[in-house]
C-alpha positions as CSV (number, residue, x, y, z in Angstrom):
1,X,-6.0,-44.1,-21.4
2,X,-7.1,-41.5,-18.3
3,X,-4.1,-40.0,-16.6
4,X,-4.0,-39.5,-12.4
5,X,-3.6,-35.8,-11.8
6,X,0.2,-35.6,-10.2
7,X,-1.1,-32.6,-8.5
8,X,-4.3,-31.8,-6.7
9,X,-5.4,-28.8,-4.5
10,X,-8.6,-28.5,-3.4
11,X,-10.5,-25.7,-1.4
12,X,-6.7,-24.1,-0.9
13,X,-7.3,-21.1,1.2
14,X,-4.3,-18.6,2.2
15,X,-4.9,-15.9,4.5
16,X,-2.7,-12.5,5.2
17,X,-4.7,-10.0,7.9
18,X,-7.6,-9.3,6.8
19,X,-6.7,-10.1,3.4
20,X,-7.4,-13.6,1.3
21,X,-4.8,-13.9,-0.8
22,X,-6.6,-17.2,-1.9
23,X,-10.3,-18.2,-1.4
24,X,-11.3,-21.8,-1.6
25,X,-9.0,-22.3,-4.8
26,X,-8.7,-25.9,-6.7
27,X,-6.4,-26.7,-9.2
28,X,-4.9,-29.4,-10.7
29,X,-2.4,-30.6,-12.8
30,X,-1.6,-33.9,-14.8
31,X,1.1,-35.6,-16.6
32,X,2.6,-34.5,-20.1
33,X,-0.1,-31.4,-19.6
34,X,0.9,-27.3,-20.1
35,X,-1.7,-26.1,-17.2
36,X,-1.7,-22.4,-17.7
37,X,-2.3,-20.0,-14.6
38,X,-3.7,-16.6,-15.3
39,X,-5.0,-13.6,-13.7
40,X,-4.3,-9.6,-13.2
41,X,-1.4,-9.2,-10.8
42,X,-2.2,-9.7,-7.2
43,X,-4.9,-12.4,-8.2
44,X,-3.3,-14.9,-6.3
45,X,-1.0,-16.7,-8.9
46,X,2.1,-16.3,-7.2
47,X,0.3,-17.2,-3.5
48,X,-0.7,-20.6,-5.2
49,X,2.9,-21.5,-6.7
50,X,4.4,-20.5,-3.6
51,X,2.4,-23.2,-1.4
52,X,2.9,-25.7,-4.0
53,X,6.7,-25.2,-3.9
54,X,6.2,-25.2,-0.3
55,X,7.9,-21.2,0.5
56,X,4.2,-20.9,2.5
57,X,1.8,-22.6,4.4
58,X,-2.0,-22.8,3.7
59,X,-4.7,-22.0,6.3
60,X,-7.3,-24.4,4.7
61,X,-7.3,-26.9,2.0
62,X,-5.9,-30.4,0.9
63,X,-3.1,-31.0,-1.7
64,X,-2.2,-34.3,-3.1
65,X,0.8,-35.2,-5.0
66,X,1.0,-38.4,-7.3
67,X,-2.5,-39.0,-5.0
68,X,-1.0,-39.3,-2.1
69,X,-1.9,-36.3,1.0
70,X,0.7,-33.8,2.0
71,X,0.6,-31.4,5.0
72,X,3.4,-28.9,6.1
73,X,5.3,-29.0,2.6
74,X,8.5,-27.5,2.6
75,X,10.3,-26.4,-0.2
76,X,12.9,-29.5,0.0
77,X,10.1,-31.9,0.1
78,X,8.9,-30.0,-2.4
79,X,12.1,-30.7,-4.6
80,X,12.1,-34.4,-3.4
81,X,8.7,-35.2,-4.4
82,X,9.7,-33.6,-8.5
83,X,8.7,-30.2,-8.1
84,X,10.9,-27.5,-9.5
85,X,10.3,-24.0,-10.1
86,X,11.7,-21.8,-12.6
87,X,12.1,-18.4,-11.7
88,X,12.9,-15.0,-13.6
89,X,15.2,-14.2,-11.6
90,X,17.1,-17.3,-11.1
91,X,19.6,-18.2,-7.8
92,X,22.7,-18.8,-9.7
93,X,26.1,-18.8,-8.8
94,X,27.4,-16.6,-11.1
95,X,30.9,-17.1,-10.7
96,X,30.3,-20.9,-11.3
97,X,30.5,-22.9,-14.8
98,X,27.0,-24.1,-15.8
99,X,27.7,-27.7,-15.0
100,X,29.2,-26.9,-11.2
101,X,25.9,-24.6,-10.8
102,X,23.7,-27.9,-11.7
103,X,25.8,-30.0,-9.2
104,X,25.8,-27.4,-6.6
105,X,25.4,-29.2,-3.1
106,X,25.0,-32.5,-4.9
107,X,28.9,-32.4,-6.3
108,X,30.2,-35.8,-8.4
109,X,33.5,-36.8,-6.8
110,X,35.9,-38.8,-8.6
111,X,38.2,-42.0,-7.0
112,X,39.2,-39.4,-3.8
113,X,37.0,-37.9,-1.6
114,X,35.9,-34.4,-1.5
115,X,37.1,-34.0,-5.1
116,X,35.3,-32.8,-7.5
117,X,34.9,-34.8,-10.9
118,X,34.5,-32.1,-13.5
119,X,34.4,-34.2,-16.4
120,X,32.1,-36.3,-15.1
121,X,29.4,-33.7,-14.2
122,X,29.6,-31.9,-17.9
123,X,29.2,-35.4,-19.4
124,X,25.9,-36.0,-17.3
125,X,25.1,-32.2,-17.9
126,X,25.7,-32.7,-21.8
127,X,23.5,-35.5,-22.3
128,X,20.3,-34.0,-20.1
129,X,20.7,-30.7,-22.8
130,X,21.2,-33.1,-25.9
131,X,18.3,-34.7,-24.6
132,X,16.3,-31.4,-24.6
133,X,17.7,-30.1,-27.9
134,X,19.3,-27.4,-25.8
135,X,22.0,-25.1,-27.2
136,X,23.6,-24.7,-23.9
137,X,27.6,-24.1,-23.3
138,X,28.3,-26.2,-20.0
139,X,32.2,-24.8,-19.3
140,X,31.1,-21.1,-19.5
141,X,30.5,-18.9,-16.3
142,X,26.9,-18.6,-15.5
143,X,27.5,-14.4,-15.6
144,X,28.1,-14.4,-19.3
145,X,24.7,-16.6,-20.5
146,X,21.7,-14.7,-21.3
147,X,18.3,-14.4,-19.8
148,X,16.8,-17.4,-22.1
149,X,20.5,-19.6,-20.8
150,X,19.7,-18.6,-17.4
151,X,16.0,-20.4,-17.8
152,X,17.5,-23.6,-19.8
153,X,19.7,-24.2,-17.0
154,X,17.0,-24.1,-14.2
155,X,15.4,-26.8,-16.7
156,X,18.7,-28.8,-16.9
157,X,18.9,-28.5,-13.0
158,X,15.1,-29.5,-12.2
159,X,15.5,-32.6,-14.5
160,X,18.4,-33.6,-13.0
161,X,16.6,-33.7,-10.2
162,X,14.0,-36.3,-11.7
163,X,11.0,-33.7,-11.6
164,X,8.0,-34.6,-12.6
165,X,6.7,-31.1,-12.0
166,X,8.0,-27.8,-13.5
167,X,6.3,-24.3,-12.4
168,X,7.6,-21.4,-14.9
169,X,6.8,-17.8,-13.5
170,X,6.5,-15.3,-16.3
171,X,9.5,-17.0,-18.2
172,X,9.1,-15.1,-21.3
173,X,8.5,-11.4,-19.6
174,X,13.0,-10.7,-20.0
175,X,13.0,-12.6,-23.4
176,X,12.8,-11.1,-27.0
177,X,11.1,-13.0,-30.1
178,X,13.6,-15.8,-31.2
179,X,14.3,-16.8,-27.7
180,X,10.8,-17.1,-26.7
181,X,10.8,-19.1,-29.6
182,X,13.2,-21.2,-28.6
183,X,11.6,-21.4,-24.9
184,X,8.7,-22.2,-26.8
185,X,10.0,-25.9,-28.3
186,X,11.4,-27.0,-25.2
187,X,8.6,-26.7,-23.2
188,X,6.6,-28.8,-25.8
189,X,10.0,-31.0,-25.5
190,X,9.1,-31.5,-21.9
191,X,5.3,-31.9,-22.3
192,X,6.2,-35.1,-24.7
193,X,8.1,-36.4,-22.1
194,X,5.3,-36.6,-19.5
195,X,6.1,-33.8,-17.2
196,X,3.5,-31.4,-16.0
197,X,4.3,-27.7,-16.4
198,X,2.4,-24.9,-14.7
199,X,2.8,-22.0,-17.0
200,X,1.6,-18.5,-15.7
201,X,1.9,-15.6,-17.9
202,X,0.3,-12.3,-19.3
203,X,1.2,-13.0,-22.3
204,X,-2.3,-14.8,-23.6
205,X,-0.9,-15.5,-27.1
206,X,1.7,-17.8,-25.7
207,X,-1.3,-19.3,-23.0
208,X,-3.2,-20.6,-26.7
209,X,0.3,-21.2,-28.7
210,X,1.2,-23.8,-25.5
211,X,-1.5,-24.1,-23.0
212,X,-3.7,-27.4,-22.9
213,X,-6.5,-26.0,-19.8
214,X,-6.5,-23.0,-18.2
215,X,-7.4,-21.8,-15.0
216,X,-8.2,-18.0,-14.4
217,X,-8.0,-16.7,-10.6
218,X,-9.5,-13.0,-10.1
219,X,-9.3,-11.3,-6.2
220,X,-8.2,-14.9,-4.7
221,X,-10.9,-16.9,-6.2
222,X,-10.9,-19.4,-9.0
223,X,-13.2,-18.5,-12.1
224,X,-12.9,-21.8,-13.2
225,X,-10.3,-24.2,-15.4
226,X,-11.0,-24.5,-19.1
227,X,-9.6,-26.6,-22.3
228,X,-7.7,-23.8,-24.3
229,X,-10.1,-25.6,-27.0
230,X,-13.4,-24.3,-25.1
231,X,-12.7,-20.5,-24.3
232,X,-11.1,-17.3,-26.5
233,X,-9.1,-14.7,-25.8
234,X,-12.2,-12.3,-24.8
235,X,-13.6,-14.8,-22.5
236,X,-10.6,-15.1,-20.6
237,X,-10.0,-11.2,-20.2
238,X,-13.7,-11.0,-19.2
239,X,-13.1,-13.6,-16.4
240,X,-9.9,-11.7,-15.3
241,X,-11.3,-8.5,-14.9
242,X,-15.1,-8.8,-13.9
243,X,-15.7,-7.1,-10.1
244,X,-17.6,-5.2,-8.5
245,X,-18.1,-1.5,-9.4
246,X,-17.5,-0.6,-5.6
247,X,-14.2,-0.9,-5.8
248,X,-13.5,1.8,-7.9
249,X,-12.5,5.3,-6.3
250,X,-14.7,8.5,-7.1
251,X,-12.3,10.8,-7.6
252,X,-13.2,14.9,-8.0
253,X,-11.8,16.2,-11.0
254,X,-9.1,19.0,-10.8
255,X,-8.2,21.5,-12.9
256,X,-4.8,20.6,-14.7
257,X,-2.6,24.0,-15.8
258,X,0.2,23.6,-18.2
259,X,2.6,21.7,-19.3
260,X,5.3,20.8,-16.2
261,X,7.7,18.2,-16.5
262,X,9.1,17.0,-20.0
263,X,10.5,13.6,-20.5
264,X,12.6,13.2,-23.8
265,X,13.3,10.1,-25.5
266,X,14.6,8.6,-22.3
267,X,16.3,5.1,-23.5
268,X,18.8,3.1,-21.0
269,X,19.7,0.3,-23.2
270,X,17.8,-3.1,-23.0
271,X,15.4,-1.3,-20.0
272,X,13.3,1.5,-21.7
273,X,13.4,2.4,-24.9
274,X,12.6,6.1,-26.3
275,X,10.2,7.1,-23.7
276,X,8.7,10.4,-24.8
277,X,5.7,12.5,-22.0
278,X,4.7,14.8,-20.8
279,X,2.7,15.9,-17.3
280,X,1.0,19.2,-16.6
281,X,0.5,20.4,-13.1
282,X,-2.4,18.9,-11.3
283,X,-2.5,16.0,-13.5
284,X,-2.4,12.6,-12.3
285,X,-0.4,10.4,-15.1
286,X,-1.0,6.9,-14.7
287,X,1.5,4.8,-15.6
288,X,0.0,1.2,-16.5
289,X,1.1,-2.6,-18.0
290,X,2.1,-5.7,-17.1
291,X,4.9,-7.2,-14.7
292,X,8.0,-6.7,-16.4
293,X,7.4,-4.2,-18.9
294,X,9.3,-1.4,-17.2
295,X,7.1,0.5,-15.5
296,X,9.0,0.7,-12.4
297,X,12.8,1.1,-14.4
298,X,11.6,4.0,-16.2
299,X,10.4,6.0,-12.6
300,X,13.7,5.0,-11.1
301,X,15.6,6.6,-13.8
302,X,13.7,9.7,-13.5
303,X,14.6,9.7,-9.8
304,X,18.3,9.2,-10.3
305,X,18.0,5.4,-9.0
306,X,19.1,4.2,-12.1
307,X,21.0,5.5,-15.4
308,X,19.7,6.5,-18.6
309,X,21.8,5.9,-21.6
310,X,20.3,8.8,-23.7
311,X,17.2,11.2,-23.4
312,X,16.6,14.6,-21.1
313,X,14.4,15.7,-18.6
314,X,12.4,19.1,-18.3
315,X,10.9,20.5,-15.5
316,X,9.3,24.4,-15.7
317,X,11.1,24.7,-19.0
318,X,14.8,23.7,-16.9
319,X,16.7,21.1,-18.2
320,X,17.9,18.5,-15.4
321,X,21.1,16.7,-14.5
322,X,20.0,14.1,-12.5
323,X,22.8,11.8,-11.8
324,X,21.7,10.3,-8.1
325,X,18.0,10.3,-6.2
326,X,20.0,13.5,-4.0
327,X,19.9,15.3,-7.2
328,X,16.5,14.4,-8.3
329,X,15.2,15.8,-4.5
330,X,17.2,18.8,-5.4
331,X,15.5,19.8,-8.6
332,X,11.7,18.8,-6.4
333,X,11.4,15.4,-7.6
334,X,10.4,12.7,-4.9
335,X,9.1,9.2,-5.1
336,X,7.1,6.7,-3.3
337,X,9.0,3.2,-4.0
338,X,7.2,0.1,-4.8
339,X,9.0,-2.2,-2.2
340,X,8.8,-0.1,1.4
341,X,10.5,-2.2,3.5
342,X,13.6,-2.5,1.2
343,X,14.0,0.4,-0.1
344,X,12.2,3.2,1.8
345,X,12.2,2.2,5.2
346,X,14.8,1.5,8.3
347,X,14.0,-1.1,10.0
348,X,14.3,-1.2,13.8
349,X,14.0,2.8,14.1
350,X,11.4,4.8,14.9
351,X,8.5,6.7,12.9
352,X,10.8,10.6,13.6
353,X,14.5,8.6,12.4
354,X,12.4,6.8,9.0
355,X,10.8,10.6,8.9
356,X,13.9,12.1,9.0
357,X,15.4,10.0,5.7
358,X,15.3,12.7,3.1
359,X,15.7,16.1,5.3
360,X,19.8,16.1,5.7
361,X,19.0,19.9,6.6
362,X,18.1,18.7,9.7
363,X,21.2,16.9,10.9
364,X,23.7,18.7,12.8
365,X,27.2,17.1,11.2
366,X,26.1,13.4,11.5
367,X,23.6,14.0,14.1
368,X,20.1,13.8,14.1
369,X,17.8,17.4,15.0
370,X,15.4,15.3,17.2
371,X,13.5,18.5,18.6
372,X,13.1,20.1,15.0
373,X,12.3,16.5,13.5
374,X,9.8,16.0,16.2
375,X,7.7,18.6,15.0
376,X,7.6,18.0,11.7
377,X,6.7,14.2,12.4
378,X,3.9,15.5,14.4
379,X,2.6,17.2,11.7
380,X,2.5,14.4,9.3
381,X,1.2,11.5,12.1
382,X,-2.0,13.7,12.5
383,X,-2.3,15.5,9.0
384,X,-2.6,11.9,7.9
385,X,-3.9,10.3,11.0
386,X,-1.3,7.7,11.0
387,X,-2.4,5.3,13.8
388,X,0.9,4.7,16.4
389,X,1.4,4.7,19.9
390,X,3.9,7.1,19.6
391,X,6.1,8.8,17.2
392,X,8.6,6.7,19.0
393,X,7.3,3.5,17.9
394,X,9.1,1.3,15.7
395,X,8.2,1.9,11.9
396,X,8.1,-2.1,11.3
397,X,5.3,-2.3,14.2
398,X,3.0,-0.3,12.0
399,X,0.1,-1.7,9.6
400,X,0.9,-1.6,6.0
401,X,-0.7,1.4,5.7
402,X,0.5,3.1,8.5
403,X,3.9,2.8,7.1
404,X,3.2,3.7,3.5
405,X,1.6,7.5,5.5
406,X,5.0,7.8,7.1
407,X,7.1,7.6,4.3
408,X,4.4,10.2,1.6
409,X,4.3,12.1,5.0
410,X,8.1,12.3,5.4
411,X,7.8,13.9,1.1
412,X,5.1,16.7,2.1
413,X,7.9,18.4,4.4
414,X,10.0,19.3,1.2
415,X,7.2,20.1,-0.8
416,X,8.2,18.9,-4.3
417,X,7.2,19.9,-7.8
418,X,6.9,16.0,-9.1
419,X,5.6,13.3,-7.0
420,X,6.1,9.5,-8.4
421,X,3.9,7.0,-6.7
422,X,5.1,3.6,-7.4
423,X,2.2,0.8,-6.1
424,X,1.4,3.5,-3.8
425,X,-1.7,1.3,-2.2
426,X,0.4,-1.9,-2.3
427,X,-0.3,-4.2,1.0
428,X,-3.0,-1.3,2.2
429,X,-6.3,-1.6,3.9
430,X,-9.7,-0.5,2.4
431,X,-9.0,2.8,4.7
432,X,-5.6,3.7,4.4
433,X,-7.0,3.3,0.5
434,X,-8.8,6.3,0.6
435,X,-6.7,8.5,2.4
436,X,-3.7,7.9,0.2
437,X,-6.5,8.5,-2.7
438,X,-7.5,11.8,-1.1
439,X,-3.6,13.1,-0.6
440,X,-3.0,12.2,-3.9
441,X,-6.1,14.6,-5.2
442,X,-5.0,17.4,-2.7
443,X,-1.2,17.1,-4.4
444,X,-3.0,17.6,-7.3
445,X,-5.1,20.6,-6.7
446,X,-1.5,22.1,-5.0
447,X,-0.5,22.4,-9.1
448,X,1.4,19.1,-8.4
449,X,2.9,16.7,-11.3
450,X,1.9,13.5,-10.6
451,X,2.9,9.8,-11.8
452,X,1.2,7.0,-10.6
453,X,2.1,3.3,-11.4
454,X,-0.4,0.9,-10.4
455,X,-1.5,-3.0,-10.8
456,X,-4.2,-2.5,-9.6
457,X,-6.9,-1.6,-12.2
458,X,-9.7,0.4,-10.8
459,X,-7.3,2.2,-8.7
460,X,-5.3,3.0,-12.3
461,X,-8.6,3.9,-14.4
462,X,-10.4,5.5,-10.7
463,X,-7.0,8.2,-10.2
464,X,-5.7,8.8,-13.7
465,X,-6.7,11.9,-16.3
466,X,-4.4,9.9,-19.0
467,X,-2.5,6.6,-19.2
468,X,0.7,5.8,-20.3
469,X,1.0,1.9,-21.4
470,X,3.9,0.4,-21.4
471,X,4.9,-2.7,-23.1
472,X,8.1,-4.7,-23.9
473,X,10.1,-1.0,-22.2
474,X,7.9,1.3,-24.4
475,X,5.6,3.3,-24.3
476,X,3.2,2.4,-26.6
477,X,0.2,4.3,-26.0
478,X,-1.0,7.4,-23.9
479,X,-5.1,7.3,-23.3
480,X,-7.4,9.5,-22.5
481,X,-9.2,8.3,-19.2
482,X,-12.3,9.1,-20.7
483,X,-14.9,6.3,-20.3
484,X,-12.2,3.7,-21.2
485,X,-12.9,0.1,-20.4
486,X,-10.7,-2.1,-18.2
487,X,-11.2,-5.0,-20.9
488,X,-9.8,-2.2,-23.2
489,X,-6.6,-1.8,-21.0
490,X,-5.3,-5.0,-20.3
491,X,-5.8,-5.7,-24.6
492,X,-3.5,-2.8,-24.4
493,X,-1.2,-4.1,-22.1
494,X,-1.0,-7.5,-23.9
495,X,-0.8,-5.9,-27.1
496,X,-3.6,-7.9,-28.9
């Protein structure tokens, strides 16, 4: 008997700048059916779950659910209409029991008003997890379940919300064998009850172990959708990663001295694990893998962001304390953080105050050195050619890449021994590209230590002289960026 697709989007186009986030994209999904999404990070996975969820808006395209037209979707008609998403990171209350979390806003009263009937709601909760073969304490506060809990309630919740749709984001990437496992059997648990599921992952083991079609998006644009019966493992890596040679940087090689910064068996407990490198000076370290695998954890510890558990750090043959980012800038380490406007950047200030961020030498007591800071911002808005109106201009006002100049610029004052570039092109014109490219390969030729995480792959293969992969918080793997493949990498990443 043919099935009517509950969802349909066709010729979905979403538009940031100058940037297509998604080009022309169709997809669709049906009933009782594991759809699996896949694609290199920044293909446009997330773009597409996010207007289906309704957190965005299209600029072009039609979407149909249950064959009936939708325009302006919002994420509560979303939620009406039996779409629920299951996130990583899920918006619990953790101070709630697991029950009061899946009644939250929707509370069961008893015979008064405005009371809340416990009993009831863990009897209703209890038969939706018996139902799913769930082993899932409902009187326990939501901050002592694990990951994998954390998941099965955002199933429990969606279904007790009648959905006909569930989108799961990576929901394996914080879970370890046997509760993947588990995962595993519920999800099949749902497809045999007639609910579509949009599964994106990396993991392309678990797309053949679960998946019925797949669809591979690469740089916005579909590649096509394909019965997991029809394609291999190869096919779909080739899909992912094909592009244009152009896009790769042509880098001039530098001449790398010895052996700089040491990092020992660096472990912070369910994080990284045993991390052993090394970088010499002028060397550009690439740090590679997929979403998840602690890429970004591991360069936070180094910078004092986060604690390590166990391991040392060298740097010209000194071992470091580093305890806080203030003493990591001490010893001459700086970093570039992924996420600028949270983390490196104040809002509604100026390009000399955001410039200023890191240089407490030049406050007087609690007060800013305008005069002195002046200068220096000066020399980084045209030693980078950072377009503004005026250093006065607030940062937020800036393009992408303008912003990501100021805050490298605002490191180049101190002139640091390491630099750590985290996604350092992230949300940056074809332009601003280059001239972050070119800094980078003048840091270099300085006798810098670099380290340079990156999702984006010909930037990764283009910049690096080795690789460090890193899986599941290890590092697996160091390559030599010496003719290597991009097909080869992402098998790396995945592990197969």
């Amino acid at each position: 008997m043919q099935r009517n697709p509950i969802v349909e989007m066709e010729k979905v186009t979403k538009i940031y700048g100058n940037h297509r986030a998604l080009d022309d994209v169709s997809f669709e999904l049906l009933p009782g059916e594991v759809h699996c999404l896949v694609g290199e990070n920044g293909a446009g996975k997330s773009t597409l779950i996010k207007i289906l969820s309704g957190a965005i808006s299209p600029e072009a395209g039609l979407i149909k659910i249950d064959g009936k037209k939708v325009e302006g979707l919002t994420p509560r008609q979303s939620i009406e209409m039996g779409i629920s998403t299951i996130y990583q990171d899920a918006e619990l209350v953790d101070s709630l029991t697991v029950s009061d979390n899946v009644y939250l806003g929707d509370e069961l009263t008893g015979r008064l008003p405005f009371v809340v009937d416990s009993k009831k709601q863990t009897k209703k909760v209890n038969e939706i997890i018996e139902t799913l073969k769930m082993h899932l304490p409902t009187g326990v506060l939501v901050e002592e379940l694990s990951a994998s809990q954390k998941q099965m309630l955002q199933i429990v919740k969606a279904l007790y919300r009648d959905a006909k749709v569930l989108i799961m984001d990576e929901p394996t990437s914080s879970l370890g064998m046997d509760e993947t496992k588990a995962l595993m059997k519920i999800v099949r648990n749902l497809r045999d009850r007639g609910i579509g599921i949009v599964y994106i992952s990396h993991y392309l083991e678990e797309i053949f172990e679960i998946g019925d079609r797949v669809t591979v998006l690469k740089d916005g644009r579909s590649m096509g959708s394909f019965s997991i019966e029809d394609i291999t493992v190869e096919e779909i890596i080739r899909k992912m990663v094909g592009r244009d040679a152009s896009l790769f940087y042509r880098r001039k090689k530098v001449d790398i001295g010895d052996v700089a910064l040491e990092v020992k068996n660096i472990t912070s407990r369910g994080v990284v694990e045993n991390v052993t490198f090394s970088v010499r000076k002028g060397e550009v370290f690439g740090i590679g893998g997929l979403v998840g695998s602690g890429r970004s954890e591991l360069v936070n510890i180094l910078f004092g962001a986060d604690r390590a558990d166990e391991g040392e750090i060298f740097l010209n043959g000194k071992k470091l304390k580093i305890k806080s980012p203030q003493d990591a800038v001490k010893h001459g380490i700086a970093l570039i953080t992924e996420d600028r406007k949270k983390l490196a950047m104040l809002g509604g200030r100026d390009i000399v105050e955001n410039t200023a961020l890191v240089h407490s030498e030049n406050f007087k007591g609690f007060l800013l050195d305008r005069k002195e800071e002046e200068k220096l911002t000066d020399d980084i808005v045209n030693k980078l050619s950072v377009a503004a109106q005026d250093k006065s201009q607030k940062i937020e006002e800036l393009s992408g890449g303008n912003q990501q100049k100021v805050i490298i610029g605002r490191w180049l004052i101190d002139d640091s021994d390491v630099y750590i570039f985290d996604e350092p092109t992230k949300g940056v014109d074809i332009g601003a590209r280059e001239q972050i490219y070119e800094l980078i390969i003048e840091l270099a030729e300085r006798g810098k230590c670099i380290i340079m995480i990156s999702s984006d792959m010909p930037e990764l293969l283009s910049m690096s002289d080795r690789i460090g992969v890193m899986r599941n918080g290890r590092l697996v793997d160091i390559v030599q960026n010496k003719d290597i493949e991009e097909e080869d990498m992402i098998k790396r990443f995945i592990g197969v």
